[in-house]
C-alpha positions in Angstrom: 0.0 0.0 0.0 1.4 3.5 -0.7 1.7 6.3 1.3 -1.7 8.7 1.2 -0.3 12.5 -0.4 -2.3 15.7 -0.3 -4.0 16.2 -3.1 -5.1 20.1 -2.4 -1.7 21.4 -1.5 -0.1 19.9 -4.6 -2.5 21.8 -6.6 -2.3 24.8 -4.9 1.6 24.5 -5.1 1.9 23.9 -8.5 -0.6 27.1 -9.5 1.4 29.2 -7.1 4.5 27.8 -9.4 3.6 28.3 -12.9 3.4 31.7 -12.8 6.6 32.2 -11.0 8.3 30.4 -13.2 7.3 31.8 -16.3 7.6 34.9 -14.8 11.6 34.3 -13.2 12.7 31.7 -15.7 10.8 32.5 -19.2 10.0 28.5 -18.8 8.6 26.3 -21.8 8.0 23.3 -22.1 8.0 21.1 -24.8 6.3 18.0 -26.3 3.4 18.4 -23.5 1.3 15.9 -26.1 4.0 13.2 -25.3 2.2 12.7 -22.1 0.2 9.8 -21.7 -3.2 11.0 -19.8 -3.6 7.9 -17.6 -2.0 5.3 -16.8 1.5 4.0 -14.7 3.9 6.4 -16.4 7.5 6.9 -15.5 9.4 10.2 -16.2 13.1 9.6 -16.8 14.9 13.1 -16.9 18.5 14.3 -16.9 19.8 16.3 -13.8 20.9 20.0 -13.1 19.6 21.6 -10.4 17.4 21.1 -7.3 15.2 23.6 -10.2 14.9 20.5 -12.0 11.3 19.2 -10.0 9.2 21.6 -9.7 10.1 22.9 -13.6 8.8 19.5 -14.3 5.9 19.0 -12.2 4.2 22.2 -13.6 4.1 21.1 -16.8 3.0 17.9 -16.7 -1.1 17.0 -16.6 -0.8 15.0 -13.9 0.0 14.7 -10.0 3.6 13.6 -9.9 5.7 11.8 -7.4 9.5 12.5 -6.9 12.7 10.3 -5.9 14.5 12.1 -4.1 17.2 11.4 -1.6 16.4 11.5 2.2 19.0 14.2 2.9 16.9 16.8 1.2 13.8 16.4 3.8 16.1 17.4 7.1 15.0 20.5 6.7 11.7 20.2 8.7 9.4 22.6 6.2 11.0 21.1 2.9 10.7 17.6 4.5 7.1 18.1 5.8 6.1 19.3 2.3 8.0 16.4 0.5 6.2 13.8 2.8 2.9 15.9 2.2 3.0 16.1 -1.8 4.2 12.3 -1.8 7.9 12.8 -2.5 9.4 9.1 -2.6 12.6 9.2 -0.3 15.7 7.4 -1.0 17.8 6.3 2.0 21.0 4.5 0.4 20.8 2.0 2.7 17.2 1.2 2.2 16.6 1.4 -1.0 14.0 -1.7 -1.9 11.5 0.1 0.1 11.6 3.4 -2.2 11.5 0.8 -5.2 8.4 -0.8 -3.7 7.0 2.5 -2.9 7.2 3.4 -6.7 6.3 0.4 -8.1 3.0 1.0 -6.0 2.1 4.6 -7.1 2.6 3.2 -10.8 0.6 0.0 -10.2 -1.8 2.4 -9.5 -1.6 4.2 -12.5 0.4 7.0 -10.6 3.5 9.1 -12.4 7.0 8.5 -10.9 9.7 10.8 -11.7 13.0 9.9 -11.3 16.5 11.2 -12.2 18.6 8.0 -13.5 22.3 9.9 -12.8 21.3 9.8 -9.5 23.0 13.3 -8.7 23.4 17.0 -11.1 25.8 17.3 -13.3 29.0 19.8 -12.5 29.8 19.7 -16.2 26.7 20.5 -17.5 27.0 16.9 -19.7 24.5 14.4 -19.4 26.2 11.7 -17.0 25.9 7.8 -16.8 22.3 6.5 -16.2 22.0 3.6 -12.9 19.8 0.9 -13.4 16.8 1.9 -11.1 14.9 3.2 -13.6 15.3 0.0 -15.9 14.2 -1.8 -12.7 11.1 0.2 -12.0 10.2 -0.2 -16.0 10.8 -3.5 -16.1 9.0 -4.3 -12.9 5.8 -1.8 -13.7 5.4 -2.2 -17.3 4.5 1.4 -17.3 5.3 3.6 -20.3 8.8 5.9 -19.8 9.1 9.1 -20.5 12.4 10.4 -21.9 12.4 13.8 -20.5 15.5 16.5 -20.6 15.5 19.9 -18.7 18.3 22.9 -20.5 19.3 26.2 -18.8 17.9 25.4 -14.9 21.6 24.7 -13.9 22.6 28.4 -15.0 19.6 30.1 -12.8 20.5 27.6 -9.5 23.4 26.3 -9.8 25.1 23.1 -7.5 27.8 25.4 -5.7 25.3 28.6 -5.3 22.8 29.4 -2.7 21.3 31.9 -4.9 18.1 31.2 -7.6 18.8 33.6 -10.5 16.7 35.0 -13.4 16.9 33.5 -16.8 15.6 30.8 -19.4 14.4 26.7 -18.9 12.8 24.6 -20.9 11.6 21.1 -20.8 11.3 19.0 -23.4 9.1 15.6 -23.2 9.9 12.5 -25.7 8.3 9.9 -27.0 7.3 7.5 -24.5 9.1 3.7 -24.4 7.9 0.6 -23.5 9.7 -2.5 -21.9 9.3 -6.1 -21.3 7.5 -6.3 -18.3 9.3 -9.0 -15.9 6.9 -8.9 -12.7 8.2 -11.9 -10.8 11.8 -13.6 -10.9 15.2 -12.1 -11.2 15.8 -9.1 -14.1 19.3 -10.2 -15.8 21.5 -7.7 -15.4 22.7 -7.3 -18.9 19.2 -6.6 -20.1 18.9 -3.6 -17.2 22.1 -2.8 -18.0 20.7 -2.1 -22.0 17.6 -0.8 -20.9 19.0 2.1 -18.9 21.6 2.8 -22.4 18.5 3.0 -24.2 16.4 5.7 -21.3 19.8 7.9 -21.3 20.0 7.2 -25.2 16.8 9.0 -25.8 17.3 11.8 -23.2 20.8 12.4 -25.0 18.4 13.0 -28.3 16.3 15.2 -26.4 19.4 17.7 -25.2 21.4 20.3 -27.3 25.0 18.9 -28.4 27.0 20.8 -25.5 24.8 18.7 -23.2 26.0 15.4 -24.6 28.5 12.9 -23.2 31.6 12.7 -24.4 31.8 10.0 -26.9 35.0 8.2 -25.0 32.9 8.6 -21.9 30.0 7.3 -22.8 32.2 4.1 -24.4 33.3 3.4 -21.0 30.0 3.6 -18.9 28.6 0.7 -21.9 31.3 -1.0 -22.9 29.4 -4.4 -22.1 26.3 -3.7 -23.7 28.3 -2.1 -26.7 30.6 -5.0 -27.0 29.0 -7.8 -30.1 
């Protein structure tokens, strides 16, 4: 059973947001018809900025849930709103129950979103993709949603303290579907080519500045790549 969220503040929240954010960051978003209306889905976006959420959330049609990690929630009012909107908290050391936590919002026909670097980028390059997110698609079946986020690392960046003015946008894919293993052990090299094909079409989604390195990228896949 999942956790019970509150409904009326997300709303509230996420009014109170879009206008801020057009207003602050000039924000667009784009591909907004990519999103499936109903349905388990999972949102799979690269990572820039603790922006990155909320620039999200307001412009998809749907109550979202977040993976984040537990360390953001110590501070009582951002943890007390996290808990309230449904926020999925990852604690390194637990973390089957935030998988099982996930897979029950999207067994519900919830939306996860989830960051598959696991951390922002100090480059401003996409980085490698973990497997979670191949483990929540396989284990859901739900639809992924290839999702990239551009400029929210120069308006808050990872060393700064300080949210400045300027331009985001989001761009949605096309949603993927995967071979849904419910029960029984996921081999690991077929994760391990799921999550090249999620970062695969995020890297489509983002401008060439954004991309990995090519040598960089033959490293993180040099299994899967191998014949």
């Amino acid at each position: 059973m999942t956790p019970p969220f509150n409904r009326p503040l997300y709303a509230a929240s996420k009014a109170l947001l879009i206008g801020a954010s057009k207003l602050m960051f000039r924000l667009k978003h784009e591909g907004v018809e990519n999103v499936p209306r109903e349905g388990g889905l999972i949102i799979a976006s690269n990572h820039q900025s603790h922006l990155d959420p909320p620039m999200i959330g307001v412009g998809v049609p749907r109550h979202i849930h977040f993976v984040a990690k537990r360390e953001l929630a110590k501070n009582r009012l951002l943890g007390w709103f996290m808990r309230q909107v449904g926020t999925i908290l990852v604690d390194r050391s637990q973390g089957r129950e935030a998988v099982e936590t996930a897979l029950g919002y999207l067994g519900a026909g919830g939306t996860v979103v989830i960051f598959p670097e696991g951390t922002r980028t100090r480059t401003g390059r996409l980085n490698r993709g973990h497997k979670g997110v191949a483990v929540l698609a396989h284990r859901s079946g739900a639809n992924v949603l290839p999702t990239c986020i551009i400029g929210a690392d120069k308006c808050f960046p990872v060393n700064s303290r300080a949210i400045r003015p300027g331009r985001i946008t989001v761009r949605f894919g096309e949603p993927m579907r995967f071979e849904h293993h419910l029960e029984g052990i996921i081999p690991e090299d077929l994760l391990a080519q799921t999550t090249k094909k999620i970062m695969d079409a995020i890297e489509e989604l983002v401008p060439p500045e954004m991309r990995p390195l090519p040598e960089e990228k033959v490293k993180w896949y040099r299994r899967e790549d191998t014949p």
